[in-house]
RODRENMI-501634 format. One record per residue: residue in one letter; x, z, y of N, C-alpha, C in turn. Coordinates in steps of 0.2 Angstrom, whole numbers, plus 5000, padded with zeros to 4 digits. Each point is the difference from the previous one (the first is absolute). Example, Ala and Ser with C-alpha at 12.3 -4.5 7.8 and 13.67 -1.06 7.14 Angstrom:
<sites>
  r  neast   nup  nnorth  caeast  caup  canorth  ceast   cup  cnorth
  A   5066  5039    4972    4996  5000     5006   5004  5000    5006
  S   4998  4996    5005    5004  5001     5006   4996  5003    5005
</sites>
This chain:
<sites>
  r  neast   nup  nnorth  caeast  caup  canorth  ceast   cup  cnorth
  X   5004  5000    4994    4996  5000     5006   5004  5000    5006
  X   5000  4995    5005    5004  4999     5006   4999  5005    5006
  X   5002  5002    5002    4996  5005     5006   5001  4996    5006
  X   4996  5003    5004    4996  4996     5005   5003  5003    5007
  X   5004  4999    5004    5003  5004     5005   4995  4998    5006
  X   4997  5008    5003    4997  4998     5007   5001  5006    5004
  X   4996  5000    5006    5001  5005     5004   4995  5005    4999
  X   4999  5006    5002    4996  5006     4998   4993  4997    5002
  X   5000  4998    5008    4993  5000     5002   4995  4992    4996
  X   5007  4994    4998    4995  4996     4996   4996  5005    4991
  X   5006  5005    4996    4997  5001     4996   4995  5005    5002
  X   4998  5004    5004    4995  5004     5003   4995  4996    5002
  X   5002  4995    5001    4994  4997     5001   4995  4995    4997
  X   5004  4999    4993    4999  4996     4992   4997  5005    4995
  X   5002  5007    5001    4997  5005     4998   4995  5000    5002
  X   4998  5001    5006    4992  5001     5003   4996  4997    4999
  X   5002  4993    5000    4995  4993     4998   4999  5001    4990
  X   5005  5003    4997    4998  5000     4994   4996  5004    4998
  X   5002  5006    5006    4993  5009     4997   4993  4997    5003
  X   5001  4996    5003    4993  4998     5004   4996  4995    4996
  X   5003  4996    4998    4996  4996     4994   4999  5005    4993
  X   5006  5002    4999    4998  5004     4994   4994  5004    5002
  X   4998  5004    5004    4994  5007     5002   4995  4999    5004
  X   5001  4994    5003    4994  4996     5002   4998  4994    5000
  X   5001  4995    5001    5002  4994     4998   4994  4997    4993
  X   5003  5004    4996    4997  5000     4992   4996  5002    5002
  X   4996  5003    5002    4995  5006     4998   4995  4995    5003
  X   5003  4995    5006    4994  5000     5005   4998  4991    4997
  X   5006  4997    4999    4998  4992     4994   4998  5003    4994
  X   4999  5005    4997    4995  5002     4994   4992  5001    5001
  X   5001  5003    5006    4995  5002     5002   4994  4994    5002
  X   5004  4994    5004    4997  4992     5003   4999  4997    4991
  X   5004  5001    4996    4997  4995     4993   4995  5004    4998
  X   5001  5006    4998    4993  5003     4997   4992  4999    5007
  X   5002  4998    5002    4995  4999     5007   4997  4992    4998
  X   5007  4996    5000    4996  4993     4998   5000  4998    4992
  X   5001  5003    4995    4999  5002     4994   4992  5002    4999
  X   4998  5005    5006    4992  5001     5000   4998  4996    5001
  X   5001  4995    5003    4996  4994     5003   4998  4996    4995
  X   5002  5000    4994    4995  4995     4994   5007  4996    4996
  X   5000  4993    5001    5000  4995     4994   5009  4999    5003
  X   5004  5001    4998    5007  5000     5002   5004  4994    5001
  X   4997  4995    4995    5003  4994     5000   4998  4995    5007
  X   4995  5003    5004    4999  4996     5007   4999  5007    5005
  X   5005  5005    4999    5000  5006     5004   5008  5000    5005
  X   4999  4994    5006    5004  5000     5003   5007  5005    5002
  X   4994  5007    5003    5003  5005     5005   5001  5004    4992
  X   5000  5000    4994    5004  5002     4996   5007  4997    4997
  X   5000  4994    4999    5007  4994     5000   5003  5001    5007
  X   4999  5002    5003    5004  5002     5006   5004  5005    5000
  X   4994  5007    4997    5003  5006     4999   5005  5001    4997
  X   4998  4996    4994    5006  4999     4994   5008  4997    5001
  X   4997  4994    5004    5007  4997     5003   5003  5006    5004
  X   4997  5001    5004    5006  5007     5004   5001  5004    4997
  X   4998  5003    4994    5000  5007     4996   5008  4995    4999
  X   4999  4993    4996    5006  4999     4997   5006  5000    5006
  X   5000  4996    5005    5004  5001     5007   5005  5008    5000
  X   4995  5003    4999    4999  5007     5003   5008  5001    4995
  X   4996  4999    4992    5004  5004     4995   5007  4999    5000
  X   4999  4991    5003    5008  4999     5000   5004  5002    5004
  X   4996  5003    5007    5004  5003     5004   5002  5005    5000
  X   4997  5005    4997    5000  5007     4996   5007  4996    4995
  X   5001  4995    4997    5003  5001     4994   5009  4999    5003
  X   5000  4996    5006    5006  4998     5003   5001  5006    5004
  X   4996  5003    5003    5001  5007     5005   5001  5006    4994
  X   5001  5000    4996    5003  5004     4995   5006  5000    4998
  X   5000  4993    4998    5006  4997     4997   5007  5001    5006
  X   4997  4999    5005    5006  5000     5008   5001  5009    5002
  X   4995  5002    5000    5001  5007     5000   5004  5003    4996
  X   4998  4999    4993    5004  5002     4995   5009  4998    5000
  X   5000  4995    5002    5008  4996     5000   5003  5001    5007
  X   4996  5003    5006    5003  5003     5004   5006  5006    5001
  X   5005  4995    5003    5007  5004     5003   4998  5001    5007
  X   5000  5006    5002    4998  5002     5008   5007  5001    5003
  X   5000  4996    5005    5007  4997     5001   5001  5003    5008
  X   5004  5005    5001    5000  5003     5008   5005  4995    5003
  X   5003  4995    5002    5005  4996     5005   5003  5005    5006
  X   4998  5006    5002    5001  5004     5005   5007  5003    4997
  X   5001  5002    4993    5006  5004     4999   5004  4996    4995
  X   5001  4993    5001    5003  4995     4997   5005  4999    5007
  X   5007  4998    4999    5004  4999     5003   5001  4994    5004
  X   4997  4994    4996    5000  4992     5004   5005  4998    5004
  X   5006  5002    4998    5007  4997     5000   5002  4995    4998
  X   4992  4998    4992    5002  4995     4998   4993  4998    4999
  X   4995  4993    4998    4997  4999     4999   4994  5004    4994
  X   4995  5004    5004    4996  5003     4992   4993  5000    5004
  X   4997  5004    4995    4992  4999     5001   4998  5003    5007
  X   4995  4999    5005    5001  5001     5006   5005  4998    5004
  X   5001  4996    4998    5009  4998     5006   4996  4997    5005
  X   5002  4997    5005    4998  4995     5006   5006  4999    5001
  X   5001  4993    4998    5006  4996     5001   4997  4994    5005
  X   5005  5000    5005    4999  4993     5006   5005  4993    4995
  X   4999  4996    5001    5003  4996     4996   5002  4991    5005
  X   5003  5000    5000    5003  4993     5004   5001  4993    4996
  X   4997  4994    5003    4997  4994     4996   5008  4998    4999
  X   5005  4998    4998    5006  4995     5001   4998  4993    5002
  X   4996  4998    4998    4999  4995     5003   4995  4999    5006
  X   4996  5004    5005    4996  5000     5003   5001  5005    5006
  X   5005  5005    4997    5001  5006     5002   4994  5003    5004
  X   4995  4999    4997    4992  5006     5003   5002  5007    4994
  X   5000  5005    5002    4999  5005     5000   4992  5003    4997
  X   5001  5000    4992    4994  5003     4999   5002  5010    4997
  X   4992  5000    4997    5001  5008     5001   4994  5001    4992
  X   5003  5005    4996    4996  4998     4997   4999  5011    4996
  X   4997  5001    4997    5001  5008     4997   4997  4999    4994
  X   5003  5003    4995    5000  4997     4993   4995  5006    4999
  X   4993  4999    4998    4997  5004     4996   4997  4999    4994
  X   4997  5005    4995    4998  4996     4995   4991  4996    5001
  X   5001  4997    4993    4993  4995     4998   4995  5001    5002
  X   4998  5004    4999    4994  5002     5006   4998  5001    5009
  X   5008  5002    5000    4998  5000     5008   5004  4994    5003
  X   5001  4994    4997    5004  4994     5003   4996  4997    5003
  X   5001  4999    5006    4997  4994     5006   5003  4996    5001
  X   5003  4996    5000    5007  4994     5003   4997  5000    5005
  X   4996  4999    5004    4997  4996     5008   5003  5009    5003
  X   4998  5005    4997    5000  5005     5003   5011  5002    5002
  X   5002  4996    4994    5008  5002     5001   4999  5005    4995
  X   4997  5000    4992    5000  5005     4995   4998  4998    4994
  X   5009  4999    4998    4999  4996     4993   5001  5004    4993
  X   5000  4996    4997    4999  5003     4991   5005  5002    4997
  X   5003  5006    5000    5005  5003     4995   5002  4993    4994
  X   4997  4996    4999    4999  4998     4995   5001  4991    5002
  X   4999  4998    5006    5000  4994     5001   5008  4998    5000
  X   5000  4993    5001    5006  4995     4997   5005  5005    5007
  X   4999  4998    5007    5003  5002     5006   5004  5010    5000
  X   4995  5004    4997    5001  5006     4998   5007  5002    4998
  X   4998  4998    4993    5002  4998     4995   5010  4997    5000
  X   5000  4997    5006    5006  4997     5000   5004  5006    5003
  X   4994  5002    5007    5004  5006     5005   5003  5005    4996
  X   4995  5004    4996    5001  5007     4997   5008  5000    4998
  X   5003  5009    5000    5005  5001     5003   5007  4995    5002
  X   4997  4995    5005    5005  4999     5005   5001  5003    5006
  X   5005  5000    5005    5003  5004     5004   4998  4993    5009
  X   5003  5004    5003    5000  4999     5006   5004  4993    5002
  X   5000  4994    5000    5005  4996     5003   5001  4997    4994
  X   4998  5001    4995    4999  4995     4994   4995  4994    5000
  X   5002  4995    4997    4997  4994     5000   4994  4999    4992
  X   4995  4997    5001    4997  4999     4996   4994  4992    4999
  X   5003  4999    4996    4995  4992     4998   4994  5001    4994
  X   4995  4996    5003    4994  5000     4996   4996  4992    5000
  X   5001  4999    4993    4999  4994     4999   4991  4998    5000
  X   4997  4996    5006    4992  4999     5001   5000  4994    4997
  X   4991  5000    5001    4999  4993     4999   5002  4994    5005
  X   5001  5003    5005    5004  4997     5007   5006  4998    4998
  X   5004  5003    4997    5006  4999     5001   5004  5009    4998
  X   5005  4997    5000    5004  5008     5002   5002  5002    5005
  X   4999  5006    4999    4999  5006     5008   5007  5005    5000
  X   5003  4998    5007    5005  5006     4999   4999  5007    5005
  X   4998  5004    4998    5003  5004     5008   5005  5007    5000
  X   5000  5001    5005    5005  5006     5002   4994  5007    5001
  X   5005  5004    4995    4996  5007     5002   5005  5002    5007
  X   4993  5003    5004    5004  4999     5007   4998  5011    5002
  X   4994  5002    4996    4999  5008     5000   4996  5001    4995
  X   5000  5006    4998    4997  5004     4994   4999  5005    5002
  X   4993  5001    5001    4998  5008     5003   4995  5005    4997
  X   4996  5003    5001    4996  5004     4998   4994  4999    5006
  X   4994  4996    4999    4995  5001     5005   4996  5002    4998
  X   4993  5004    5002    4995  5005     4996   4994  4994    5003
  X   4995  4998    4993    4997  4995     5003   4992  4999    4998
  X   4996  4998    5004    4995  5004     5001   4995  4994    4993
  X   4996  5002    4999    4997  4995     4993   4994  5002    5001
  X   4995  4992    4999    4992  5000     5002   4995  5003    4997
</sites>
């Protein structure tokens, strides 16, 4: 089983969403099938085929918010040193060929936004950074072509998640 590195407040907040479907959630989509279940003749009982689709939605959600929780590494970046490349890092990065200046903070699977600057522990770019240092070069081969840049800082930034 792979464990799933993320921030305290994404798993507290994966938690919640899981105790909430577990202790209510269920209770209230059982309660709408036994309602259209009254209703008569099943095989042309719309608002029960409905219920049942989301009871199944529901379960798979229930089944993946277990599964993630379960495999949850609560990952603090506050007390990690980021000398070098690791989880939480925010590294600014320099294009070698473009030379723009991107910014990006390495978090896990679930909390990755790329438009926000918050990528996947686990993407191809990540992946290359982890522990490099400061003034080291890095190449990442795209569907564009290949990409080179200069680690130009490696920081620690506290960052806010939707």
């Amino acid at each position: 089983m792979q464990k799933e590195p993320m921030l305290r407040p994404t798993y507290v907040k994966l938690s919640e969403e899981l105790e909430q479907l577990k202790t209510v959630e269920r209770g209230v989509i059982a309660l709408v099938i036994d309602e259209a279940r009254a209703q008569g003749d099943l095989k042309e009982n719309a608002e029960y085929h409905a219920a049942k689709d989301e009871q199944g939605l529901m379960e798979a959600r229930i089944a993946e918010l277990t599964d993630l929780v379960g495999r949850a590494q609560v990952v603090d970046p506050s007390t990690l040193a980021h000398e070098r490349v690791s989880f939480g890092s925010t590294v600014t990065l320099t294009d070698q060929d473009t030379e723009e200046e991107i910014r990006y903070t390495i978090v896990g699977g679930t909390e990755s936004n790329p438009s926000k600057g918050l990528i996947s522990i686990q993407s191809p770019l990540a992946r290359v950074l982890m522990s490099k240092e400061e003034g080291d070069e890095v190449s990442l081969s795209l569907p564009s072509g290949k990409k080179t840049y200069d680690i130009e800082d490696i920081s620690y930034v506290e960052i806010a998640l939707d």
